[in-house]
The first five atom37 places (N, CA, C, CB, O) and aatype in JSON, in Angstrom:
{
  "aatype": [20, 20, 20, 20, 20, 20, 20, 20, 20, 20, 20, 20, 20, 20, 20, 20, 20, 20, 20, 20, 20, 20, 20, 20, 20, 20, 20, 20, 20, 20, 20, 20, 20, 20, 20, 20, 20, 20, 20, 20, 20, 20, 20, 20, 20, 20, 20, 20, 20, 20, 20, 20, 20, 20, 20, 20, 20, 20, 20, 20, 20, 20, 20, 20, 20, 20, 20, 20, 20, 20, 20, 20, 20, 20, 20, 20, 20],
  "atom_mask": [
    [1, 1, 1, 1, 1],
    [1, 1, 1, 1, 1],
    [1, 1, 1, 1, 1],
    [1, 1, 1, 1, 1],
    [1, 1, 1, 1, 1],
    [1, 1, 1, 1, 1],
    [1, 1, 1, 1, 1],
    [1, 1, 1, 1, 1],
    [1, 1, 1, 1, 1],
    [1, 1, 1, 1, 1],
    [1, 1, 1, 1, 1],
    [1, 1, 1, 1, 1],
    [1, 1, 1, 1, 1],
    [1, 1, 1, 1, 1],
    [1, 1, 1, 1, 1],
    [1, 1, 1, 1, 1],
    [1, 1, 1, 1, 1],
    [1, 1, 1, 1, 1],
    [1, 1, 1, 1, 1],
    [1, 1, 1, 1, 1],
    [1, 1, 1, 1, 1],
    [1, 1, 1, 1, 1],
    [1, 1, 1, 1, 1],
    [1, 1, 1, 1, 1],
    [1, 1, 1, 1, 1],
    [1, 1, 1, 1, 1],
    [1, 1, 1, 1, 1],
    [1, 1, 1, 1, 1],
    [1, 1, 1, 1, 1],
    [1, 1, 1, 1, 1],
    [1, 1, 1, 1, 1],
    [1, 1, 1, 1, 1],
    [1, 1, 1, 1, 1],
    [1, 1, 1, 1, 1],
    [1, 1, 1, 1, 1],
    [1, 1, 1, 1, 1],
    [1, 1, 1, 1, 1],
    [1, 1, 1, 1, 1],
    [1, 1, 1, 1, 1],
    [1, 1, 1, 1, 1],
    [1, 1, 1, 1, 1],
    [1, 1, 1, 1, 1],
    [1, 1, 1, 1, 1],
    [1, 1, 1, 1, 1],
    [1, 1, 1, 1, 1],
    [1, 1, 1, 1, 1],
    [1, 1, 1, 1, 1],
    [1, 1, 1, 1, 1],
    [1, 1, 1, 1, 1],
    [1, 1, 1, 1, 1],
    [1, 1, 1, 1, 1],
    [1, 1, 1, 1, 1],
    [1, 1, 1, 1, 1],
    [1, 1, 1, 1, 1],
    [1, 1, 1, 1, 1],
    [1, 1, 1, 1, 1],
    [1, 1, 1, 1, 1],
    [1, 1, 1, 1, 1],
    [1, 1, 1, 1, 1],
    [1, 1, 1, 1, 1],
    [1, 1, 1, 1, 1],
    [1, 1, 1, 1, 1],
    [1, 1, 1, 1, 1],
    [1, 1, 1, 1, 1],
    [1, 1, 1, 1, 1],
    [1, 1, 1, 1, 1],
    [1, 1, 1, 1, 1],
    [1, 1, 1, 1, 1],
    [1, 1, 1, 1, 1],
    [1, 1, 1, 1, 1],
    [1, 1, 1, 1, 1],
    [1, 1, 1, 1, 1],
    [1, 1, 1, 1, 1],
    [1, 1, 1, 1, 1],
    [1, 1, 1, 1, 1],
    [1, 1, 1, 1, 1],
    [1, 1, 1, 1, 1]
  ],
  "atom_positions": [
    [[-11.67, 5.26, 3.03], [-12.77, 4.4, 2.71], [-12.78, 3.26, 3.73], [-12.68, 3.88, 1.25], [-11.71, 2.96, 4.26]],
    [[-13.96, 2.55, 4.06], [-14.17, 1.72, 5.27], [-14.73, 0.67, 4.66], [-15.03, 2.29, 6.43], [-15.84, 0.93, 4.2]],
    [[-14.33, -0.5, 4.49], [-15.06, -1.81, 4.71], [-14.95, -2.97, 5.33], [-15.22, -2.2, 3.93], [-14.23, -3.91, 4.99]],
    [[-15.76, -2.91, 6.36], [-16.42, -3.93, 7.7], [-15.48, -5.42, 6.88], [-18.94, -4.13, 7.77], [-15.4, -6.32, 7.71]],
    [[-14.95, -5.73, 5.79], [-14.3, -7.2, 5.51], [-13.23, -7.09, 5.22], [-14.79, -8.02, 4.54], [-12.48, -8.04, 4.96]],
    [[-12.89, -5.7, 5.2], [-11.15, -5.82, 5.53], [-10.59, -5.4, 6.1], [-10.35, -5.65, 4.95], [-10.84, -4.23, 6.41]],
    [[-9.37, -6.1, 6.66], [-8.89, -6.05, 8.04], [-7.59, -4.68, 7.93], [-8.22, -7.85, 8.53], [-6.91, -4.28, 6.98]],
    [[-7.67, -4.19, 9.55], [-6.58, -2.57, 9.52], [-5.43, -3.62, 8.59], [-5.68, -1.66, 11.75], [-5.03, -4.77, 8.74]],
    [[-5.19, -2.55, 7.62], [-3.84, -2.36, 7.23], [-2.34, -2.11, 7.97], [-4.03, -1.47, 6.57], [-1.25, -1.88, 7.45]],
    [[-2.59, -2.18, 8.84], [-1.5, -1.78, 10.2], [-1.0, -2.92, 10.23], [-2.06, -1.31, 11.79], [0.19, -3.2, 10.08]],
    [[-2.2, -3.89, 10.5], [-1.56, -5.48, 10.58], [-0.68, -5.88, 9.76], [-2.46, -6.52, 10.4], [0.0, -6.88, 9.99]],
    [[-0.57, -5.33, 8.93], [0.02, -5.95, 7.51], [1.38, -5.67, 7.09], [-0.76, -5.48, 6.34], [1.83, -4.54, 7.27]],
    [[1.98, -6.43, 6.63], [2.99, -6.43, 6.55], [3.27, -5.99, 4.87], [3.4, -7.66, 7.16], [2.36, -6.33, 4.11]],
    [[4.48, -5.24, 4.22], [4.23, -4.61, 2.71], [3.71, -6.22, 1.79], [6.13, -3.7, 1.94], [2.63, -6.24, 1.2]],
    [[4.29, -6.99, 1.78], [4.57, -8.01, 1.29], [2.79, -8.54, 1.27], [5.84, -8.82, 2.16], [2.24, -8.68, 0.18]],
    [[1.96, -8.82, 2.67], [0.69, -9.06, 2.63], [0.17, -8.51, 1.96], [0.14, -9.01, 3.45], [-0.52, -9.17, 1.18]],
    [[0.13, -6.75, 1.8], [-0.7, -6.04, 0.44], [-0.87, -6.34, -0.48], [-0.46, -5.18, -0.06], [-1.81, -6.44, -1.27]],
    [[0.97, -6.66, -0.37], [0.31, -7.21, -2.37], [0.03, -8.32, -2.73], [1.27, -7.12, -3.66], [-0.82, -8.61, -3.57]],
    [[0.89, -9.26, -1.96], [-0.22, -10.58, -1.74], [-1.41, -10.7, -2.15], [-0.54, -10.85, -0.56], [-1.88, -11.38, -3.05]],
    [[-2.0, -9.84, -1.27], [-3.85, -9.95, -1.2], [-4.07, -9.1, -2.71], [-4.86, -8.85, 0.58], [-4.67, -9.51, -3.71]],
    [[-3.59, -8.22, -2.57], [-4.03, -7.46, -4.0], [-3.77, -8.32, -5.62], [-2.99, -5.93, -4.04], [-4.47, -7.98, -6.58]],
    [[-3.15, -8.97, -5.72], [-2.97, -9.9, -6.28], [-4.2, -11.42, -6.3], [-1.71, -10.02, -5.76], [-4.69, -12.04, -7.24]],
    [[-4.31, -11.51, -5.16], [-5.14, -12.73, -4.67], [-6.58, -11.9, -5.36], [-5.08, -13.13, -2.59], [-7.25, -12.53, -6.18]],
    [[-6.97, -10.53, -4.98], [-8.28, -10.01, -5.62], [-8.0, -9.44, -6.79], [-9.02, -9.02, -4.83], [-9.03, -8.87, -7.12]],
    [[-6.92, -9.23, -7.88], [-7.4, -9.54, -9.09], [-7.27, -10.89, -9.43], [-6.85, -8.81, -9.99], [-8.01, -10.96, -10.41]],
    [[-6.78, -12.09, -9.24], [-7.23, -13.06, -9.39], [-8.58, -13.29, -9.19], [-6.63, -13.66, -8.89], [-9.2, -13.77, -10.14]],
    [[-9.32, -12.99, -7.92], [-10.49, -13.27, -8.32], [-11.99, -12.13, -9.14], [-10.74, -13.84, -7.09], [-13.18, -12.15, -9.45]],
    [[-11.04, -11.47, -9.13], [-12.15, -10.82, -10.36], [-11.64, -10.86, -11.21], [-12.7, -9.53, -10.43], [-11.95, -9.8, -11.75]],
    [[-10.78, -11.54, -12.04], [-11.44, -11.96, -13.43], [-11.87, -13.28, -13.27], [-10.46, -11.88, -14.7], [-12.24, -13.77, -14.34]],
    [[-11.99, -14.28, -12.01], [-12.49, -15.64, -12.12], [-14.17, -15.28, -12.0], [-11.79, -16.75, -10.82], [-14.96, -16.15, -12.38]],
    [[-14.61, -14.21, -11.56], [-16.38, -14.44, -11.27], [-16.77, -13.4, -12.71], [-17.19, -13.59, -9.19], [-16.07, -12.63, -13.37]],
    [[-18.17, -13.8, -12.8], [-18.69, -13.28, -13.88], [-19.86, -12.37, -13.13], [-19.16, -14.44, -14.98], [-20.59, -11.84, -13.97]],
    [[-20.12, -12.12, -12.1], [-21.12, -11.85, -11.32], [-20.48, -9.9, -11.37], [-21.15, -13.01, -9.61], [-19.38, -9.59, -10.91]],
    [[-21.42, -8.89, -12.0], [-20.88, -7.38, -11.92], [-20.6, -6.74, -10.49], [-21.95, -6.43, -12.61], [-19.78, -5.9, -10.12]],
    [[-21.89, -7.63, -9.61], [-22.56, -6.92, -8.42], [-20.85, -7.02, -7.62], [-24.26, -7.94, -7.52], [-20.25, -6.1, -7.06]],
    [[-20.35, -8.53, -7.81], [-19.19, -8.82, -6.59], [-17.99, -8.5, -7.44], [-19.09, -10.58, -5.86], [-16.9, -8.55, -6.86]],
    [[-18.01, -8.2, -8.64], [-16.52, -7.44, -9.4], [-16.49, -6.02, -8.61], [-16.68, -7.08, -11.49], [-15.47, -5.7, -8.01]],
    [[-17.88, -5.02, -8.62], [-17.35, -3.84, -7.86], [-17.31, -4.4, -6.88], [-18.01, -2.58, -7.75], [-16.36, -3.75, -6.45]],
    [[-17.55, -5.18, -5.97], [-17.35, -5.06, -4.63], [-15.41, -5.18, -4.42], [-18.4, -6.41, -3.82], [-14.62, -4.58, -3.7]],
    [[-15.26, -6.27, -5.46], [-13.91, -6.7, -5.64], [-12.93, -5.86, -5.38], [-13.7, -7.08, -6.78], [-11.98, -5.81, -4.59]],
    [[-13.81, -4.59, -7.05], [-12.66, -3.82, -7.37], [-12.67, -2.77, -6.3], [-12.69, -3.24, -8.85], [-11.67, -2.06, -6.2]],
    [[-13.84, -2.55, -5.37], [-13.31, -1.39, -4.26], [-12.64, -1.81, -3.48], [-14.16, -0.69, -3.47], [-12.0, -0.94, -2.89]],
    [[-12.41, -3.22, -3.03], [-11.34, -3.54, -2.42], [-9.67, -3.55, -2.47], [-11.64, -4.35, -2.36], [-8.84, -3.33, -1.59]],
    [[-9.52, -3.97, -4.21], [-8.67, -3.88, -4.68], [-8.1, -2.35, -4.63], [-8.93, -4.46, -5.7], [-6.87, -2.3, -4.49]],
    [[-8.79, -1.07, -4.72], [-8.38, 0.52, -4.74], [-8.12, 0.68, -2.84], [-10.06, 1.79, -5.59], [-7.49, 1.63, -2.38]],
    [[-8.49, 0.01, -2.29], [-8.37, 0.34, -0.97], [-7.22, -0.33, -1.13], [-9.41, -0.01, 0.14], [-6.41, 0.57, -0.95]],
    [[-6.51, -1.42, -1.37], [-5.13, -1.75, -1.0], [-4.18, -1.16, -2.02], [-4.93, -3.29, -0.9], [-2.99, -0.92, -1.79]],
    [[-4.87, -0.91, -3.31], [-3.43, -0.26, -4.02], [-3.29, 1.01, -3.86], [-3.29, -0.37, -5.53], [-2.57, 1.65, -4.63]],
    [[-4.23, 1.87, -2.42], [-3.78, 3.12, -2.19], [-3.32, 3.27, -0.9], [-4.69, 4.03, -2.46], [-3.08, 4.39, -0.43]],
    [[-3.12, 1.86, -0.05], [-2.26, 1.45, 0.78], [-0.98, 1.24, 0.13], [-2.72, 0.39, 1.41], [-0.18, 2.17, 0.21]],
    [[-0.74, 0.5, -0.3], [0.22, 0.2, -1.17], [1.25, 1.83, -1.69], [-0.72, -0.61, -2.48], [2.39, 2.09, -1.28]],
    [[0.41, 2.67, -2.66], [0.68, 4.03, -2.72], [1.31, 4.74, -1.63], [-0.4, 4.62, -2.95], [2.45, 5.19, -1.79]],
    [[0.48, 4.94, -0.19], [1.14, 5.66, 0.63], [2.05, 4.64, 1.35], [0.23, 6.45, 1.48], [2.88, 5.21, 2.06]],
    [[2.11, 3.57, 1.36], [3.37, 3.05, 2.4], [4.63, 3.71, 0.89], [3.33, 0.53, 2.94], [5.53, 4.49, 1.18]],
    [[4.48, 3.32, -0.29], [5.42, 3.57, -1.45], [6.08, 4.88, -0.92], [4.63, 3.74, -3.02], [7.3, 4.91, -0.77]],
    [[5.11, 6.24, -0.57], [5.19, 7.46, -0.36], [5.79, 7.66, 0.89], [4.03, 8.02, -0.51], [6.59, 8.6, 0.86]],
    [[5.66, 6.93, 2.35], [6.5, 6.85, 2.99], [7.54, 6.59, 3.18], [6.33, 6.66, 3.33], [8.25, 7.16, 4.01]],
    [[7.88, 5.68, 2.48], [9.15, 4.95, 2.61], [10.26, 5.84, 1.78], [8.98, 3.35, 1.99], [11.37, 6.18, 2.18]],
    [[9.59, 6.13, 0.44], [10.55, 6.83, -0.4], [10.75, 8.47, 0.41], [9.85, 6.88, -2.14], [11.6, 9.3, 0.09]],
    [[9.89, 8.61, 1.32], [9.96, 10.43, 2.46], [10.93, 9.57, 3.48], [7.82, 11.33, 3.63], [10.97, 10.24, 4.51]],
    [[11.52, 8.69, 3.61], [12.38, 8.02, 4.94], [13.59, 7.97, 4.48], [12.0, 6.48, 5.5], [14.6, 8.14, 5.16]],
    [[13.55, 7.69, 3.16], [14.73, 7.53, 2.38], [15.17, 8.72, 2.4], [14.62, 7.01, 1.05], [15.89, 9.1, 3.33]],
    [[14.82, 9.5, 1.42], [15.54, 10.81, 1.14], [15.29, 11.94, 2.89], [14.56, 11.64, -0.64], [16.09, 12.85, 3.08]],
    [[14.49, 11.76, 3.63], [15.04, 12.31, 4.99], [16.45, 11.9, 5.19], [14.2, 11.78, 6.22], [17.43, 12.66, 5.21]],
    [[16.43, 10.01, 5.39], [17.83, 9.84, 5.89], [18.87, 10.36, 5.42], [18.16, 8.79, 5.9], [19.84, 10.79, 6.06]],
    [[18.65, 10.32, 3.96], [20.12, 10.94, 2.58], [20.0, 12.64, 3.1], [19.46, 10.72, 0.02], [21.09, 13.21, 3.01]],
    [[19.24, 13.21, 3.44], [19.56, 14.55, 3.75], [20.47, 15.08, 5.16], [18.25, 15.13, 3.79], [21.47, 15.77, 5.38]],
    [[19.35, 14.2, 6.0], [20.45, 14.24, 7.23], [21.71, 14.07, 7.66], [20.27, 13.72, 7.84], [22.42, 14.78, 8.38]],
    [[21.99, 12.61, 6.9], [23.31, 11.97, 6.42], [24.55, 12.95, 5.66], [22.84, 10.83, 5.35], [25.76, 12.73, 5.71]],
    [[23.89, 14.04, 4.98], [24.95, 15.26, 4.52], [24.86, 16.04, 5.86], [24.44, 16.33, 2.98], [26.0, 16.36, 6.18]],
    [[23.93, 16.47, 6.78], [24.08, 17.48, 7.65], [25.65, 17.1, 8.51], [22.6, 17.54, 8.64], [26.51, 17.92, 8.84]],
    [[25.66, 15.52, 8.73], [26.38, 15.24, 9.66], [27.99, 15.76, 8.89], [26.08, 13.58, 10.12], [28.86, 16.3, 9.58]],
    [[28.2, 15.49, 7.26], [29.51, 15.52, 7.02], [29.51, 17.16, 6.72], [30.04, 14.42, 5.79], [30.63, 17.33, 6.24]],
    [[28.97, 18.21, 6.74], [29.37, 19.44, 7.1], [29.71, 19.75, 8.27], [28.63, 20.18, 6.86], [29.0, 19.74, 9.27]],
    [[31.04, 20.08, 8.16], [31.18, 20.99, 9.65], [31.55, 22.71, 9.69], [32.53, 20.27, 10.52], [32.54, 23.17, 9.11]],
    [[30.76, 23.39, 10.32], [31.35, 24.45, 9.81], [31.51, 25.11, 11.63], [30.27, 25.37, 8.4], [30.69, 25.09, 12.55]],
    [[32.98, 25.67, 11.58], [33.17, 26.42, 12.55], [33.95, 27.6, 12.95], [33.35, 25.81, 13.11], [33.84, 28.06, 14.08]]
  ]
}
């Protein structure tokens, strides 16, 4: 999903995600306005499915390393 007011996620550091994701449910429950709650809340699904796949990477880095990490203590010859 693409929107022209938020900035690559690349930039970001894990910690900024949720930051901001936090910062936009704060402000949707402060406005009463429907039109800028969806706008809100599609913002908010664009970072908590950033959020999701960095989760999904990190936990595929982990268990790579823990697998590899056994290759090294087999030796077979």
């Amino acid at each position: 999903m693409f929107n022209p007011l938020v900035d690559s996620f690349s930039l970001l550091k894990d910690s900024e995600v949720e930051d901001k994701l936090l910062d936009l449910k704060r402000k949707y429950w402060l406005t009463q306005n429907p039109s800028v709650r969806d706008q809100i809340q599609v913002i908010m699904n664009m970072y908590a499915e950033e959020m999701h796949v960095r989760s999904a990477q990190n936990m595929q880095k982990s268990i790579d390393d823990q697998q590899s990490g056994l290759d090294n203590l087999i030796n077979i010859s």
